[in-house]
TORMARSE-328684 format. One line per field, with one value per residue: residue in three letters; y, z negated, x of N, C-alpha, C in turn. Coordinates in pm, whole numbers, plus 50000, padded with zeros to 5 digits. Each point is the difference from the previous one (the first is absolute). Example, Ala and Ser with C-alpha at 12.3 -4.5 7.8 and 13.67 -1.06 7.14 Angstrom:
BEGIN
resn <- [ala / ser]
n.north <- [49431 / 50105]
n.up <- [49220 / 50072]
n.east <- [51319 / 49965]
ca.north <- [50119 / 50119]
ca.up <- [50000 / 49994]
ca.east <- [49911 / 50082]
c.north <- [50120 / 50109]
c.up <- [50000 / 49927]
c.east <- [50090 / 49923]
***
This chain:
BEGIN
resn <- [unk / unk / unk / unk / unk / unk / unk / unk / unk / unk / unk / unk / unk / unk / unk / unk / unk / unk / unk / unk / unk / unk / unk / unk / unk / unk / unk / unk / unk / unk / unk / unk / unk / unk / unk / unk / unk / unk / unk / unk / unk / unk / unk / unk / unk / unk / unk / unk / unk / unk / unk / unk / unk / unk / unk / unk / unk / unk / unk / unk / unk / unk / unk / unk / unk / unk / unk / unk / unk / unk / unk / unk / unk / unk / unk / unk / unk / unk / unk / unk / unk / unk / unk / unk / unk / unk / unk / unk / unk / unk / unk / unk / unk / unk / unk / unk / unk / unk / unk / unk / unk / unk / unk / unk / unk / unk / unk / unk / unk / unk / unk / unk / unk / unk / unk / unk / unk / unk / unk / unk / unk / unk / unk / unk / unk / unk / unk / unk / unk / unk / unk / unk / unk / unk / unk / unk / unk / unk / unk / unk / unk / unk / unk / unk]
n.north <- [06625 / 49977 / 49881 / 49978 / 50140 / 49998 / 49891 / 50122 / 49893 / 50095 / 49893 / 49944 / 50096 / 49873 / 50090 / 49887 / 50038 / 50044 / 50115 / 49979 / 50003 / 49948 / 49892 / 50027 / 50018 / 49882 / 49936 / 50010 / 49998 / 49952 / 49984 / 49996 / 49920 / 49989 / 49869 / 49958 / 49918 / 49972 / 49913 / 50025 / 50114 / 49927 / 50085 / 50089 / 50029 / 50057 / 50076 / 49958 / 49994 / 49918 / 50035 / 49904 / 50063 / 49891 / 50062 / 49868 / 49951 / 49972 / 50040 / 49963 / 50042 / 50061 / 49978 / 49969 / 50160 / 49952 / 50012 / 50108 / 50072 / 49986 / 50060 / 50066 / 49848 / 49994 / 50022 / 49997 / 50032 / 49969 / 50098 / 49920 / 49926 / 49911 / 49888 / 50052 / 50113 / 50028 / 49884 / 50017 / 50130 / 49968 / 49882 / 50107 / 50097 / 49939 / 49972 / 50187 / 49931 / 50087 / 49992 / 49909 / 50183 / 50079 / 49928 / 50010 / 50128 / 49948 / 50135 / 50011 / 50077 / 49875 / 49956 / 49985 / 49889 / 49975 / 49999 / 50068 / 49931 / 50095 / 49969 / 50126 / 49954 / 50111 / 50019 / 49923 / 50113 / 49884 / 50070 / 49913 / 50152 / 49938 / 50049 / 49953 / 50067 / 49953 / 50129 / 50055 / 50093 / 49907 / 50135 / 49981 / 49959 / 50032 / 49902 / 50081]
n.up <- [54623 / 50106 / 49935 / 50137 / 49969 / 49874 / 50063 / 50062 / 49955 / 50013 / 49872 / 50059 / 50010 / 49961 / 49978 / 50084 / 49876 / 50040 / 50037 / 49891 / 49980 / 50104 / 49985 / 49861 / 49982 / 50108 / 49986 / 49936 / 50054 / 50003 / 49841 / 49912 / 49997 / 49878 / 49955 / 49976 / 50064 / 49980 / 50073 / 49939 / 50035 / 49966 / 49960 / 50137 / 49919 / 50063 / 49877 / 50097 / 49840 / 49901 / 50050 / 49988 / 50028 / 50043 / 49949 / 50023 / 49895 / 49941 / 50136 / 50057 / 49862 / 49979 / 50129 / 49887 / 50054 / 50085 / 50083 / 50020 / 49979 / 50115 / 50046 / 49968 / 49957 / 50006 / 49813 / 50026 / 49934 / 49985 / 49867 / 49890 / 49933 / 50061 / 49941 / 49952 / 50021 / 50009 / 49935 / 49977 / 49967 / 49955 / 49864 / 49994 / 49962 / 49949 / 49951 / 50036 / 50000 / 49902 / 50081 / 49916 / 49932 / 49857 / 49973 / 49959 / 49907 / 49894 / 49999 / 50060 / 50090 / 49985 / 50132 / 50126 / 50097 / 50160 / 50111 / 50079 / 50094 / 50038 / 50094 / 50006 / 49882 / 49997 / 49878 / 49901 / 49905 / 49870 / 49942 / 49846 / 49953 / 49882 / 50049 / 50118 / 49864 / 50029 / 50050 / 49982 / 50066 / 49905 / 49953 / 50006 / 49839 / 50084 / 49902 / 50083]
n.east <- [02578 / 50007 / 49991 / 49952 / 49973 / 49966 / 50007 / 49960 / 50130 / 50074 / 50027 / 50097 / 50137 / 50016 / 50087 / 50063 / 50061 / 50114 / 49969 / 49953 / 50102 / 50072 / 49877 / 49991 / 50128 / 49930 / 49911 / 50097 / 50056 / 49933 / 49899 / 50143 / 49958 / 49980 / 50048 / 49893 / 50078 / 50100 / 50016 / 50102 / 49956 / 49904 / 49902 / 49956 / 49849 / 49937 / 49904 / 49900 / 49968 / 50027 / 50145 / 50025 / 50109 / 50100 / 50084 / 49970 / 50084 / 49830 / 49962 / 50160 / 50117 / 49885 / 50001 / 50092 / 50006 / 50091 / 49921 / 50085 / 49844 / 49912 / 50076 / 49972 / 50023 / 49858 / 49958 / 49889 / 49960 / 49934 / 49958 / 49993 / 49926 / 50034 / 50085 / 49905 / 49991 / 50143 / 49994 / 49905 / 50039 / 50102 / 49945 / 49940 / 50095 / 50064 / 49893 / 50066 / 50069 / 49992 / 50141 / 50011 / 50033 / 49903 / 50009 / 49874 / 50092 / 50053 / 50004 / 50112 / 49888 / 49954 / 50019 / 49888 / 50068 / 49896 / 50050 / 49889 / 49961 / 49936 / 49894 / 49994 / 50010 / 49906 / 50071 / 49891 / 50038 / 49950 / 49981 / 50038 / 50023 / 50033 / 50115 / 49958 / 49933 / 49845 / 49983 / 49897 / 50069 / 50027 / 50036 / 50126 / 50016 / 50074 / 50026 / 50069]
ca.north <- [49978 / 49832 / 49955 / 49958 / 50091 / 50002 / 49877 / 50042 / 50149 / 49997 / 50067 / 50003 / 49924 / 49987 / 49982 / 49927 / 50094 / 49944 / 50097 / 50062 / 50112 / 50085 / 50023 / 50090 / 50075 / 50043 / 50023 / 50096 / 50111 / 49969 / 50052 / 50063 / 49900 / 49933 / 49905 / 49988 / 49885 / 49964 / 49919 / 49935 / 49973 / 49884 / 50041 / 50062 / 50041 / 50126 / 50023 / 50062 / 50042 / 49836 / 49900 / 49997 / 49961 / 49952 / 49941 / 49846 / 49929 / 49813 / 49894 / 49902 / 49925 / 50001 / 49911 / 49887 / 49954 / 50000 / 50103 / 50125 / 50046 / 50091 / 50159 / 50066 / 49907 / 50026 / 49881 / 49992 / 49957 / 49979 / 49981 / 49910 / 50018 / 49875 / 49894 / 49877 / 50044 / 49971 / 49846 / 50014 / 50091 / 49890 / 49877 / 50076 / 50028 / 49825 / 49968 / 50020 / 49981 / 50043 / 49967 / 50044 / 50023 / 49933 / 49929 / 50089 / 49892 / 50130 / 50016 / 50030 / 50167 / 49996 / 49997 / 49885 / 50088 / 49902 / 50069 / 49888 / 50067 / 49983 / 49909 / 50107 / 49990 / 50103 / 49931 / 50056 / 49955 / 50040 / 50065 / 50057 / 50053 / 50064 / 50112 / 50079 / 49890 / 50057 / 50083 / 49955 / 49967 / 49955 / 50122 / 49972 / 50145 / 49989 / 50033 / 50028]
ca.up <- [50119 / 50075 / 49919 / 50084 / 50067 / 49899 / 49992 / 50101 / 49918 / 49999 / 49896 / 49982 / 50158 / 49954 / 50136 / 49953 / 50011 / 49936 / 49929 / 49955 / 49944 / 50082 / 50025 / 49950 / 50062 / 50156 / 49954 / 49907 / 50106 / 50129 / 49982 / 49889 / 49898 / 49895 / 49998 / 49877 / 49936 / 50039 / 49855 / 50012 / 50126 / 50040 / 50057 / 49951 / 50021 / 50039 / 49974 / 50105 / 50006 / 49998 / 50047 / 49997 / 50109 / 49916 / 50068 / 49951 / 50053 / 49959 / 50052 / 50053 / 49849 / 49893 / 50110 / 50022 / 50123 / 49992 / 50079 / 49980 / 50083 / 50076 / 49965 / 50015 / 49897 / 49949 / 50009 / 49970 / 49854 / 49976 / 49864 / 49933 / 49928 / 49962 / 50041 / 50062 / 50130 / 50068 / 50119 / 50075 / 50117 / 50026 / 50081 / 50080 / 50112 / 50008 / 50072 / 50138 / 50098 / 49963 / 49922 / 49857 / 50054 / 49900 / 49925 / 49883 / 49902 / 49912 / 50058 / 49895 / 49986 / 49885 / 50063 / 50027 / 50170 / 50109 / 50148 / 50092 / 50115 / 50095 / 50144 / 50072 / 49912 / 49924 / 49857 / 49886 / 49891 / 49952 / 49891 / 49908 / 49956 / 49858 / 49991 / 50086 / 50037 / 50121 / 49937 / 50025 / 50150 / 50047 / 49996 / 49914 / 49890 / 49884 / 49848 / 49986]
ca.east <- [50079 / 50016 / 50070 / 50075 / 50040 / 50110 / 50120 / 50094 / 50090 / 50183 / 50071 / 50150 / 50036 / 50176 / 50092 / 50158 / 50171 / 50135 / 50062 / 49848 / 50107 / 50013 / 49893 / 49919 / 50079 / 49998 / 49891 / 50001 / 50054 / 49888 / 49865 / 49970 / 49995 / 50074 / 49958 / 49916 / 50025 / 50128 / 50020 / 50117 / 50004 / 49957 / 49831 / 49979 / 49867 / 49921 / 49867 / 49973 / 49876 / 49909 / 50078 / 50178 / 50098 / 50096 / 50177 / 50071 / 50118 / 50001 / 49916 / 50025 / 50001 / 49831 / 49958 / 50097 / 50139 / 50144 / 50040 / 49839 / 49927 / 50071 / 50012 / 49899 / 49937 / 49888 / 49904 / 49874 / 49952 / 49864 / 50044 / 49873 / 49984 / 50096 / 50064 / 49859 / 49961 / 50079 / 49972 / 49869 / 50051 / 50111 / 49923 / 49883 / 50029 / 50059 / 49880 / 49976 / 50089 / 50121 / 50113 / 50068 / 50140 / 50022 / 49885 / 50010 / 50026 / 49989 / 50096 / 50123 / 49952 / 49913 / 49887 / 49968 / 49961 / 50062 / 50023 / 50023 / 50035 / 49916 / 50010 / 50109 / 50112 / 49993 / 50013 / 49935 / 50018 / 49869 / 50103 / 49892 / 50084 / 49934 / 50053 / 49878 / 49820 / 49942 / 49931 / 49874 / 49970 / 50127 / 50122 / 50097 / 50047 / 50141 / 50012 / 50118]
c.north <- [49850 / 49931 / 49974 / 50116 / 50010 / 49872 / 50060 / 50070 / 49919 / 50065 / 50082 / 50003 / 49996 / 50026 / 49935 / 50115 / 49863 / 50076 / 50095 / 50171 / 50124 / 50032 / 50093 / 50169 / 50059 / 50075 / 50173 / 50111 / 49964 / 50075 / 50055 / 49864 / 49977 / 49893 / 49996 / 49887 / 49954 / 49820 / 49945 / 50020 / 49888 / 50033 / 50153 / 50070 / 50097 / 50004 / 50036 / 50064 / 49877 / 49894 / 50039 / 49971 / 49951 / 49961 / 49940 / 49948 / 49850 / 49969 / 49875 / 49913 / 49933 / 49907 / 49899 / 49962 / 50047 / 50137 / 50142 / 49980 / 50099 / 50154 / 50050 / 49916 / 50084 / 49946 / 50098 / 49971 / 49966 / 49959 / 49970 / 50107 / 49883 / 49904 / 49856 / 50128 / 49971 / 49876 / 50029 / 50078 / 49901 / 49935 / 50036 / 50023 / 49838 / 49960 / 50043 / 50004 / 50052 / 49869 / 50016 / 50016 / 49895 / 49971 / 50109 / 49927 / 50163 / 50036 / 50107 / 50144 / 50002 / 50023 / 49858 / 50026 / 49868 / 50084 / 49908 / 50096 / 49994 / 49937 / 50092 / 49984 / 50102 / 49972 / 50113 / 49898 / 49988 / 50002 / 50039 / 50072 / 50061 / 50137 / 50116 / 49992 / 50104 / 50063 / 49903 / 49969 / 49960 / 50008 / 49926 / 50149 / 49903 / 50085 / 50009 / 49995]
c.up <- [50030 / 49943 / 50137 / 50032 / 49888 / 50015 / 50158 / 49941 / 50090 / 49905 / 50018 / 50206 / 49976 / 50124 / 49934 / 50046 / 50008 / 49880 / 49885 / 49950 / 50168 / 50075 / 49950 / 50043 / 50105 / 49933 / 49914 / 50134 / 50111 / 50018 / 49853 / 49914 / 49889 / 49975 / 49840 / 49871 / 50058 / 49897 / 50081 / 50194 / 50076 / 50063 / 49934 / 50009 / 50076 / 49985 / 50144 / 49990 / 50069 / 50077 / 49994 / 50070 / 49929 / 50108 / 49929 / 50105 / 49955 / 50042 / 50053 / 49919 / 50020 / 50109 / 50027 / 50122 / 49960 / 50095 / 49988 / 50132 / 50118 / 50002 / 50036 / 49906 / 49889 / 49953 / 49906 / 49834 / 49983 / 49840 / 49960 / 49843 / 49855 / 50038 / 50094 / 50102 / 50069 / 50033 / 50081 / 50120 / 50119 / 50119 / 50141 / 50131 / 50093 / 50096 / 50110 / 50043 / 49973 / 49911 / 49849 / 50049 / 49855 / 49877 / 49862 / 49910 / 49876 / 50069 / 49861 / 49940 / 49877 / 50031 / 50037 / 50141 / 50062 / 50093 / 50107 / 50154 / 50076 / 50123 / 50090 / 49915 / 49909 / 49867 / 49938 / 49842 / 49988 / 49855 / 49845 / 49931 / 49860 / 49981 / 50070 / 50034 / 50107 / 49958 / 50111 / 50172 / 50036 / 50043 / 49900 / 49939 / 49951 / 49902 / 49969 / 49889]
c.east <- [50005 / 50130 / 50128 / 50096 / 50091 / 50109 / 50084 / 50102 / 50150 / 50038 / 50120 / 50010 / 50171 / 50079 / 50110 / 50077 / 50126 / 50047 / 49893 / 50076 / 49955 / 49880 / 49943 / 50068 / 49942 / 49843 / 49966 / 50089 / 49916 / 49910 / 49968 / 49960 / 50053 / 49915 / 49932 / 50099 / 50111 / 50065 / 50177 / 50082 / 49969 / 49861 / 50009 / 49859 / 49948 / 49866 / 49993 / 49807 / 49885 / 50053 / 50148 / 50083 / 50114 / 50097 / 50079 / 50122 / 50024 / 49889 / 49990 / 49944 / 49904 / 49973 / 50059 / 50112 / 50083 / 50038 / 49943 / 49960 / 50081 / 49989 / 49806 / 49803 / 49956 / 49931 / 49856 / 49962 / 49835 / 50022 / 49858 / 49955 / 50021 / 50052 / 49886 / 49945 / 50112 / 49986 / 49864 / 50008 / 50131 / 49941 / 49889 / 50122 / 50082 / 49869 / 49937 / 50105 / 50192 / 50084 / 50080 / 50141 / 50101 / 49894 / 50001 / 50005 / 50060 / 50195 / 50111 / 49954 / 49904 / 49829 / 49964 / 49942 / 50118 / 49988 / 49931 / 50029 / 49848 / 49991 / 50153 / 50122 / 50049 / 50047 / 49960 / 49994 / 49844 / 50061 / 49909 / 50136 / 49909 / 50063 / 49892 / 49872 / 50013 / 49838 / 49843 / 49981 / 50185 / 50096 / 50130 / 49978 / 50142 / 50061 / 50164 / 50102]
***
């Protein structure tokens, strides 16, 4: 397979919660969901079958504001296969033209991942998580 066709991945699509408790709630009387991974009412996971969905209530945090995001803030994952693909990937996207939301750097999750914002302002993590390799055509397998 085309090595190019394999670096087309959306690991993760984080939605910012306030609330990650009543979220999953809505989720689970919505569409039946139980969440794969729950940590402290703080994130909670969804295997979505080679990608993951996550309802976070520390994104501001991780981006260094003071303020949350506004109601409906979304952010994108593009996950590595390490801490040196994550700058290369980073730096690549910096070079066409995208904004650093936050500089990567090793973060409190025990991972390693910066945010930037695309030319439209879209925010995407580029994200190396050792908890979740990534299988051959660049699928997250989280290791729950």
């Amino acid at each position: 397979m085309d090595q190019k066709k394999l670096d087309r991945r959306v690991s993760v699509i984080t939605l910012s919660v306030p609330d990650v408790r009543a979220s999953v709630d809505f989720y689970r009387r919505a569409f039946g969901w139980e969440p794969d991974f729950v940590a402290e009412a703080e994130v909670a996971f969804y295997d979505m079958g080679g990608m993951v969905l996550s309802l976070w209530s520390g994104l501001s945090h991780e981006l260094g504001r003071s303020a949350d995001p506004p109601p409906g803030a979304v952010a994108l994952a593009y996950n590595t296969r390490s801490p040196e693909e994550v700058d290369e990937i980073f730096d690549q996207a910096v070079s066409a033209g995208a904004t650093v939301a936050s500089p990567a750097r090793t973060q409190d999750w025990g991972g390693y991942s910066g945010h930037i914002a695309d030319p439209n302002g879209h925010l995407w993590e580029i994200a190396y998580n050792p908890q979740w390799p990534l299988d051959d055509r660049g699928r997250v397998r989280p290791e729950w």
